[in-house]
VEXDREN-2710 file (C-alpha; in Angstrom, 1 decimal):
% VEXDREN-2710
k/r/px/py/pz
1/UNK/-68.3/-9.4/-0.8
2/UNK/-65.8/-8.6/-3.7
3/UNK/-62.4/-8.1/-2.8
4/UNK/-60.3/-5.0/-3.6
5/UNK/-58.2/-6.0/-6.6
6/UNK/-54.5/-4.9/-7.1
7/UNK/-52.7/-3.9/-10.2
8/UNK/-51.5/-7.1/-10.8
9/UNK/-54.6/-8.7/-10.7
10/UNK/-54.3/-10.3/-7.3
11/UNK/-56.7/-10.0/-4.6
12/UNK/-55.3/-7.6/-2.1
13/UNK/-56.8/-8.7/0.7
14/UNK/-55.4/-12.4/0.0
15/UNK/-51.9/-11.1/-0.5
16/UNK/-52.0/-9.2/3.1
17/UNK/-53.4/-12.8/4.4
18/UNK/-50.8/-14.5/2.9
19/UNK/-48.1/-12.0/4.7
20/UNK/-49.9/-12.0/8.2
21/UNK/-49.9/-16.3/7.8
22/UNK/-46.1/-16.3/6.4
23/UNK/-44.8/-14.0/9.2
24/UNK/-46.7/-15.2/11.6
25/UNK/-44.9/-18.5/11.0
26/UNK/-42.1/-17.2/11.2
27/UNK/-42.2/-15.4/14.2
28/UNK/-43.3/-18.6/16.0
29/UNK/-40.8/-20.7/14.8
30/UNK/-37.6/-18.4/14.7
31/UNK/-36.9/-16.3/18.0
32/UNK/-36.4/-12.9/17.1
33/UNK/-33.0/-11.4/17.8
34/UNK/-31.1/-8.2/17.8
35/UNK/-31.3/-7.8/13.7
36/UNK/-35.0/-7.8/13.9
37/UNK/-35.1/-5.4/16.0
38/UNK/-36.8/-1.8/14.9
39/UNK/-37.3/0.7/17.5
40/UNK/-40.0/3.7/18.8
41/UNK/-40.0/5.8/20.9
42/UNK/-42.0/5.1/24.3
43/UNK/-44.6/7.7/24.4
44/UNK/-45.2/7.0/20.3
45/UNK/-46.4/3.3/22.1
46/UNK/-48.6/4.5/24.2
47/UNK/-49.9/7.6/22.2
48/UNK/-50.3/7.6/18.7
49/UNK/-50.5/9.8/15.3
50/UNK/-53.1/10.5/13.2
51/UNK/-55.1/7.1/11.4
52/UNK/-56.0/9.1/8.4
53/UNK/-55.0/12.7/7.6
54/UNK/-56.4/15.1/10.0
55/UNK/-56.6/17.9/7.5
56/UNK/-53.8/19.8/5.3
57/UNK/-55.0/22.9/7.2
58/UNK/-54.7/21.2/10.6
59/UNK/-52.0/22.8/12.9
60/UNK/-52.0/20.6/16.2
61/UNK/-52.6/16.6/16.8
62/UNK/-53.3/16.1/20.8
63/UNK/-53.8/12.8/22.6
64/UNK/-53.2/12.0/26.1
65/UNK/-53.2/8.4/27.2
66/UNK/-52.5/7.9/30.9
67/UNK/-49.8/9.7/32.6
68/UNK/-48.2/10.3/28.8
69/UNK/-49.5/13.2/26.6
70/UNK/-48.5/13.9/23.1
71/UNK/-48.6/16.8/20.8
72/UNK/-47.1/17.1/17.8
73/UNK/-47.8/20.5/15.6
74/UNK/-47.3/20.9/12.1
75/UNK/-44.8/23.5/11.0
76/UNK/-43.7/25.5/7.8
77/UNK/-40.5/24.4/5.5
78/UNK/-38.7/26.9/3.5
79/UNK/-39.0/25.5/-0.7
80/UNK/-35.9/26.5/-2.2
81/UNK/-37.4/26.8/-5.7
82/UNK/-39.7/29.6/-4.3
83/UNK/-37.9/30.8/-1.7
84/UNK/-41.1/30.9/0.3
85/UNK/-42.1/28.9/3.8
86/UNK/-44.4/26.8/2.7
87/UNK/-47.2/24.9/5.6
88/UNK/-46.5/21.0/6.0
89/UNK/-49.2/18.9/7.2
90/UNK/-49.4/16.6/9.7
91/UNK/-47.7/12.9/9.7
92/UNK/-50.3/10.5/9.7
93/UNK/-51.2/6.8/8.7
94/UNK/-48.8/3.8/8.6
95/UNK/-46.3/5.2/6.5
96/UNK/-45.4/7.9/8.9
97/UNK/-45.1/5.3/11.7
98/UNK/-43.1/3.3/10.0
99/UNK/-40.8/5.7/8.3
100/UNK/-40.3/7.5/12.1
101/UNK/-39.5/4.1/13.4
102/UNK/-36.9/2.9/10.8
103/UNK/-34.7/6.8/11.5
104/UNK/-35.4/5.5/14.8
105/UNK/-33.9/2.7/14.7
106/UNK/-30.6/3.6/12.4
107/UNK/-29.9/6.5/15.1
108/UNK/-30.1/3.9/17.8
109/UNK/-28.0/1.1/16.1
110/UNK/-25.4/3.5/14.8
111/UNK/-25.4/5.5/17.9
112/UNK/-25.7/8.8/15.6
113/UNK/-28.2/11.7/15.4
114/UNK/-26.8/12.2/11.4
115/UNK/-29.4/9.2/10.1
116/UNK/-27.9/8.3/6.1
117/UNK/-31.6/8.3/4.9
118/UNK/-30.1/8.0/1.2
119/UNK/-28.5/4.6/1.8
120/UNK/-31.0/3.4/3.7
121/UNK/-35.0/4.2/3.0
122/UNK/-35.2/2.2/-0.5
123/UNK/-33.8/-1.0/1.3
124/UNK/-36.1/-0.4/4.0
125/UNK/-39.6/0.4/2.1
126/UNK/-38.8/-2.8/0.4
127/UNK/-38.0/-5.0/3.6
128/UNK/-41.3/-3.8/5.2
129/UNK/-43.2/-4.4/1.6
130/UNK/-44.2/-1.4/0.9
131/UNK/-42.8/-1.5/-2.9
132/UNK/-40.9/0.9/-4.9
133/UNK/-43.6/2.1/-7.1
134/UNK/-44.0/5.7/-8.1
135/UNK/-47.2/6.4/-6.1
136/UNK/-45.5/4.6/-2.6
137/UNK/-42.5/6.4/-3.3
138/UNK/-44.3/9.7/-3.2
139/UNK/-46.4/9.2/-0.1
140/UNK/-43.3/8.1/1.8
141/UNK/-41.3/11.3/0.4
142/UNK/-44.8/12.9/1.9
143/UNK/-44.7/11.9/5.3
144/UNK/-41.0/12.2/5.6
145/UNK/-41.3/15.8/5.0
146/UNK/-44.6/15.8/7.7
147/UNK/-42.4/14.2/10.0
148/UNK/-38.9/16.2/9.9
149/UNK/-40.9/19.4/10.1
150/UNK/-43.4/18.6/12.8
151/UNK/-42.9/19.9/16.5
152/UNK/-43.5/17.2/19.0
153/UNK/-44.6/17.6/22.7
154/UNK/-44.4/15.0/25.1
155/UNK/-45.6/15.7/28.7
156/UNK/-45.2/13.0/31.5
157/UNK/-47.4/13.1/34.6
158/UNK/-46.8/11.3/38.0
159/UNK/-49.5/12.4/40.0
160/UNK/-47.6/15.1/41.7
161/UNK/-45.4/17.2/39.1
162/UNK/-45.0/16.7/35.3
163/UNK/-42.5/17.5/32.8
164/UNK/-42.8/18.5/29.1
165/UNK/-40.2/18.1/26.6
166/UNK/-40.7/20.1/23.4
167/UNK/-38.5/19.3/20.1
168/UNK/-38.1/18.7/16.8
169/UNK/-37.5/15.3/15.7
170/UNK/-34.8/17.0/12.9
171/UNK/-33.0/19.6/13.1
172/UNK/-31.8/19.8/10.0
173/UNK/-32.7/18.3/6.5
174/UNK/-33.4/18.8/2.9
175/UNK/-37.2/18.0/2.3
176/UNK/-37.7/18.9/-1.5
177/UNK/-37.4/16.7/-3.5
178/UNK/-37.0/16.5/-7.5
179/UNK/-40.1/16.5/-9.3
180/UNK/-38.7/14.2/-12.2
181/UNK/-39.8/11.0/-12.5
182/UNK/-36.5/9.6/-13.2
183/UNK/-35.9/10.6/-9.7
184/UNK/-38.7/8.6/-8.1
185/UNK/-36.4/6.7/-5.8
186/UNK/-34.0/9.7/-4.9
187/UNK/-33.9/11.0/-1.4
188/UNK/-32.4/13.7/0.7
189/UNK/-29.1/12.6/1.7
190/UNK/-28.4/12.8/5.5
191/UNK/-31.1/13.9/7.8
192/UNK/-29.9/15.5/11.9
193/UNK/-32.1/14.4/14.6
194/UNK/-32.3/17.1/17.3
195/UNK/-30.4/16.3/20.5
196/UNK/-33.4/16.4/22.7
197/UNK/-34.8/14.1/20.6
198/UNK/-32.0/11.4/20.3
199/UNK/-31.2/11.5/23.8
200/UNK/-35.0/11.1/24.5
201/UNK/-35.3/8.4/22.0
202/UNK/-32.2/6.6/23.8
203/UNK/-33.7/6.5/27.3
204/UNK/-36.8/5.6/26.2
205/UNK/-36.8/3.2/22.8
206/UNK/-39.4/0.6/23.0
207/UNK/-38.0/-2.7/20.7
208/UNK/-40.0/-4.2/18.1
209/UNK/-39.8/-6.9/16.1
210/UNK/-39.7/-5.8/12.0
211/UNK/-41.5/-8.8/11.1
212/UNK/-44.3/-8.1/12.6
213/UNK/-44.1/-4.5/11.3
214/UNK/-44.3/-5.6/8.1
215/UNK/-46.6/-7.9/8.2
216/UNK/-49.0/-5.0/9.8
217/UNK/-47.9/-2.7/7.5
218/UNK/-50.9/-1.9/6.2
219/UNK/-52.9/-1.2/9.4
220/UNK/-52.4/1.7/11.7
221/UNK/-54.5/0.5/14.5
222/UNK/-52.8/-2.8/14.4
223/UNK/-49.3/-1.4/14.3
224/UNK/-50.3/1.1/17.4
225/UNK/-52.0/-1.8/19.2
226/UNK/-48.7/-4.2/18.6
227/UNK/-46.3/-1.4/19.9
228/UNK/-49.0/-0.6/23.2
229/UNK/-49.0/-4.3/23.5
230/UNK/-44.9/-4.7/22.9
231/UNK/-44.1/-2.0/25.6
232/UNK/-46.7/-3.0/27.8
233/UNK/-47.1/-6.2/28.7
234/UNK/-43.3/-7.2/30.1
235/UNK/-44.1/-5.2/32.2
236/UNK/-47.0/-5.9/34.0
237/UNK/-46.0/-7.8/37.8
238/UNK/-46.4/-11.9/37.1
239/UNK/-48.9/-12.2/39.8
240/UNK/-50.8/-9.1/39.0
241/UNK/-52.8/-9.1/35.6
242/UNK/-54.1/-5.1/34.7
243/UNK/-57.8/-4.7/33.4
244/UNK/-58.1/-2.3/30.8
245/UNK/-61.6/-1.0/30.1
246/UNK/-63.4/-0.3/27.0
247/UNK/-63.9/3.3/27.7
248/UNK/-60.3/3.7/27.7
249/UNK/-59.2/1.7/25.1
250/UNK/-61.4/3.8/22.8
251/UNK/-59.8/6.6/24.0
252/UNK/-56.1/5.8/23.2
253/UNK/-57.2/3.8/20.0
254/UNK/-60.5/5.1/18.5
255/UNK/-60.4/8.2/17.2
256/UNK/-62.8/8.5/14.3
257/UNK/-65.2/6.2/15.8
258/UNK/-68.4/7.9/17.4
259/UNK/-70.3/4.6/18.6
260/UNK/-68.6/2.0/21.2
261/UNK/-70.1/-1.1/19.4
262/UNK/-68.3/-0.1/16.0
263/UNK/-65.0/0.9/17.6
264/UNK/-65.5/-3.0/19.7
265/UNK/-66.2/-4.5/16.2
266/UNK/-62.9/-2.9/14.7
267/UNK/-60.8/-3.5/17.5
268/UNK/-61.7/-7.2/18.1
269/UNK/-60.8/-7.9/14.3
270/UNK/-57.5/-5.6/14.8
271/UNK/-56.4/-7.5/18.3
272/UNK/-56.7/-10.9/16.6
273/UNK/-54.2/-10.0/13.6
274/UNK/-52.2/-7.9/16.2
275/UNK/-51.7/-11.3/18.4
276/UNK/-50.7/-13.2/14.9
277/UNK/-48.0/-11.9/14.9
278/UNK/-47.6/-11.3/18.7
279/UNK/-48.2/-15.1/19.7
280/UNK/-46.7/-14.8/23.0
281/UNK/-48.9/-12.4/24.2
282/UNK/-51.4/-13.2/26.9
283/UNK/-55.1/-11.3/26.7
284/UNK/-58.8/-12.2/28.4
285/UNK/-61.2/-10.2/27.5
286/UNK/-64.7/-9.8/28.9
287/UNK/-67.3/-8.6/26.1
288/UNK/-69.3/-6.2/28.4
289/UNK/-66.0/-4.4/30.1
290/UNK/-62.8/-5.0/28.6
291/UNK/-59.3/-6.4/28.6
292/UNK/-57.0/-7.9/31.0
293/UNK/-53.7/-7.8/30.3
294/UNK/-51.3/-10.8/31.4
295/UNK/-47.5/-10.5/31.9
296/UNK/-45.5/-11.7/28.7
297/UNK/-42.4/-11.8/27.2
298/UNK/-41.3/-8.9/24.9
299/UNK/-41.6/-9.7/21.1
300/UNK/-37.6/-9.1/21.5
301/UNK/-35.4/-10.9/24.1
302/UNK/-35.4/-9.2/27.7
303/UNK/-31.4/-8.9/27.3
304/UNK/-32.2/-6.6/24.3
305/UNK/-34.3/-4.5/25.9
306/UNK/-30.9/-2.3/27.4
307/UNK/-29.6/0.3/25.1
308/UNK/-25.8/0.0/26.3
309/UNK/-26.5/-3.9/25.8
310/UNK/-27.8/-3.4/22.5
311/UNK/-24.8/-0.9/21.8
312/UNK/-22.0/-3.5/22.9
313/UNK/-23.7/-6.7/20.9
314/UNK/-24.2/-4.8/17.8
315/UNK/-20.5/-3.8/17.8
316/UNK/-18.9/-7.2/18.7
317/UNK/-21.9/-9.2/16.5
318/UNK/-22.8/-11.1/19.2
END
């Protein structure tokens, strides 16, 4: 089968082989510590966005997983050239999750709502891999804006009485960009997260490790499987594994996919790369049912895993 070829000549597929092998490495062989962490927020673990876009006309993304349920609705931005609200579409794909998890993470490590996305969003497309080039530039500059303008939902259920939180995950921003092509690499300056959100994200950030992000960069399933897996399985009791069936694990990760045996093909080929670069974890699965799930260490140390811990170690570089 020939292999997609990228501008450079290089076979694609071998240079995303040659990332998954290299972090994968890495990850064994060098624990991962505070400064690899890169955060989500708990319900974006165990719920997900959009694979592939949904639609430009598509107002609402729903998906319940569980006692968690997520909705996140796509709004209208005013265009200051117009003067005119304009509809965004939703945030979908890998880009999105990744871009929602880096303002994550610099509003959790600088214990700040006011995210300095100017300084920071070059240096980070780059540490992640996705380039610098003009047409990566302008689908991160797209899902940014998807993202800051979307209205998120997130309902929690405990058998008995739930509770929804509605917000938006900025309050405030500056989402239009320059058209110029000089300006490829220029972004808004400072983006607000709404209070609801931040103190949300703070009680409920999930701790990944950016090597692994990177390495899965170019996968959505993968990433959504790693952070599941991430936030899941540290958690499960030591002496009581939890079977997950098939049935439900095409609910939570295969949308798009009609036919069980497909969505079992994908998701076997996804689990394996997910567990390169997850080496620790610990999964059985039975062909004809599904998965068990096995307690095992988080990707990031168990001492990382508290906020205020986080907070004191970042400060005194510990």
């Amino acid at each position: 089968m020939a292999t997609k070829k990228d501008n450079i000549g290089g076979s694609t597929t071998s240079r995303i082989l040659s990332r998954l092998v290299d972090s994968s490495m890495t990850i064994r062989i060098d624990r991962a510590g505070i400064e690899d962490a890169i955060f989500q927020h708990s319900a974006l673990c165990q719920t997900f966005l959009p694979y592939r876009n949904p639609g430009d006309e598509t107002v609402i993304w729903q998906q319940k997983q569980g006692n968690v349920s997520l909705a996140v609705q796509a709004n209208h931005a005013a265009n200051p050239n117009t003067g005119d609200y304009e509809f965004v579409g939703l945030p979908y794909g890998t880009k999105a999750r990744l871009i929602l998890a880096h303002i994550n993470s610099e509003a959790i490590k600088s214990q700040s709502r006011v995210v300095d996305v100017e300084e920071s969003m070059t240096a980070f497309i780059k540490k992640i891999g996705l380039g610098t080039d003009g047409r990566t530039i302008k689908e991160v500059k797209e899902q940014l804006r998807r993202l800051t303008s979307s209205i998120i939902s997130i309902s929690y259920f405990n058998g008995e009485e739930s509770m929804q939180v509605n917000m938006q995950i900025v309050k405030a921003f500056n989402l239009w960009f320059p058209k110029d092509e000089k300006n490829k690499v220029m972004w808004t300056s400072k983006i607000v997260l709404s209070e609801d959100y931040f103190n949300s994200l703070t009680n409920h950030a999930i701790p990944l490790d950016e090597r692994a992000l990177a390495a899965l960069s170019h996968n959505a399933m993968a990433l959504d499987i790693y952070a599941w897996l991430a936030q899941r399985l540290h958690r499960i009791d030591p002496h009581q594994p939890v079977f997950i069936a098939w049935a439900v694990l095409k609910e939570q990760f295969g949308h798009g996919y009609d036919q069980m045996f497909k969505f079992k093909q994908v998701f076997r080929k996804t689990l394996l790369t997910v567990k390169s670069q997850y080496p620790n974890a610990r999964i059985e699965e039975d062909p004809n049912k599904g998965l068990k799930l096995y307690h095992s260490p988080s990707p990031i140390p168990t001492k990382s895993l508290l906020i205020p811990d986080l907070f004191s170690q970042l400060k005194t570089g510990e």
